[in-house]
Phi, psi and omega in degrees: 000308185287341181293283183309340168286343183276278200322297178337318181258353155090047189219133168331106183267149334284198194256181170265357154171127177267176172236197210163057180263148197260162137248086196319300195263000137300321182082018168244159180226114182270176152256104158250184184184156191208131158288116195001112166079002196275150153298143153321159169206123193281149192245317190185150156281127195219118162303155142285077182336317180199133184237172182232191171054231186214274150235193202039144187320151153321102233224299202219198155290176196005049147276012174062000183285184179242163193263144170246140190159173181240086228241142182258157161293136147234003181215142161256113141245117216254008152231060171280165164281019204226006180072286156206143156253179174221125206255165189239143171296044158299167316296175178226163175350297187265000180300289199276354143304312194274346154303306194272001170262337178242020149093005203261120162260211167061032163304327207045164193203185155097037147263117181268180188252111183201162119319191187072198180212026155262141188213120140276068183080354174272162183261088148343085149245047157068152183291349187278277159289357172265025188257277162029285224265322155332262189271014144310306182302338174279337176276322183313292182100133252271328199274011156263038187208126190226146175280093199268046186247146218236125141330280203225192177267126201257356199295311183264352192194177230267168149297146188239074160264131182277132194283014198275152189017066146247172188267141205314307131023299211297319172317308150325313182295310194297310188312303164337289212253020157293302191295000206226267191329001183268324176286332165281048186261153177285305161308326169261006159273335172272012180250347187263348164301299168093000000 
């Protein structure tokens, strides 16, 4: 199955690395991959089963959000209770600078990549695509793969997180991940179809 979506887009399977930006409020996760000198190039779309909290970032522990950021795999769990994960490096670098400027502990952590159809701060995509998306990243391999999530889609539109008690910080972030998210467009992709 995953073979013929690569052949479709016309990129070597597997690739030499994929990406994987989420869109919170679409409720989707794509899969793109790109090969030596190659452009992304996009493969496929995956519902988000179940998402929690609202849009803006992950701020503390059981705050029930889901993390916004620009995030590495750093773990395979082939015995999760979630059927299988991928742990996300949540906080990350700039998680826990702008914590420790705002005086914030307690991040909490332990956000995945999962099946099912449950989400505690986690990214859901059903057992189906985390079988998928599982061993792709094994083929791939974990430090080739990077984790993109967005509030909203920023490729098209302004961010819609409602600022009442978000952090000063947040434009910045939205800025970070608009730029990263850029490399994944859509529009050149139907202009490189041609």
């Amino acid at each position: 199955e995953m073979i013929r979506f690569f052949e479709k887009s016309n990129v070597a399977y597997p690739p030499k690395e994929i990406a994987l930006p989420a869109i919170k409020k679409e409720r989707k996760i794509e899969l793109w991959a790109k090969n030596d000198n190659k452009n992304w190039r996009f493969i496929h779309t995956y519902p988000l089963t179940a998402v929690s909290g609202r849009l803006g970032p992950k701020l503390k522990e059981r705050d029930g959000q889901i993390p916004e950021g620009i995030y590495r795999l750093i773990t395979f769990n082939p015995f999760s209770s979630m059927h299988l994960s991928m742990m996300i490096d949540y906080p990350n670098h700039f998680d826990r600078l702008q914590a420790s400027k705002d005086g914030r502990k307690q991040l909490g952590n332990n956000i995945f990549l999962h099946g099912k159809s449950i989400s505690v701060g986690c990214l859901a995509i059903g057992d189906y695509a985390i079988d998928q998306l599982f061993l792709l990243s094994r083929r791939v391999g974990l430090s080739h793969i990077k984790v993109i999530i967005a509030p909203n889609d920023l490729r098209i539109a302004k961010p819609e997180t409602a600022a009442f008690a978000q952090p000063r910080w947040l434009p910045e972030l939205y800025q970070q991940i608009s730029l990263a998210l850029n490399e994944f467009s859509h529009s050149h992709l139907i202009s490189s179809h041609g």
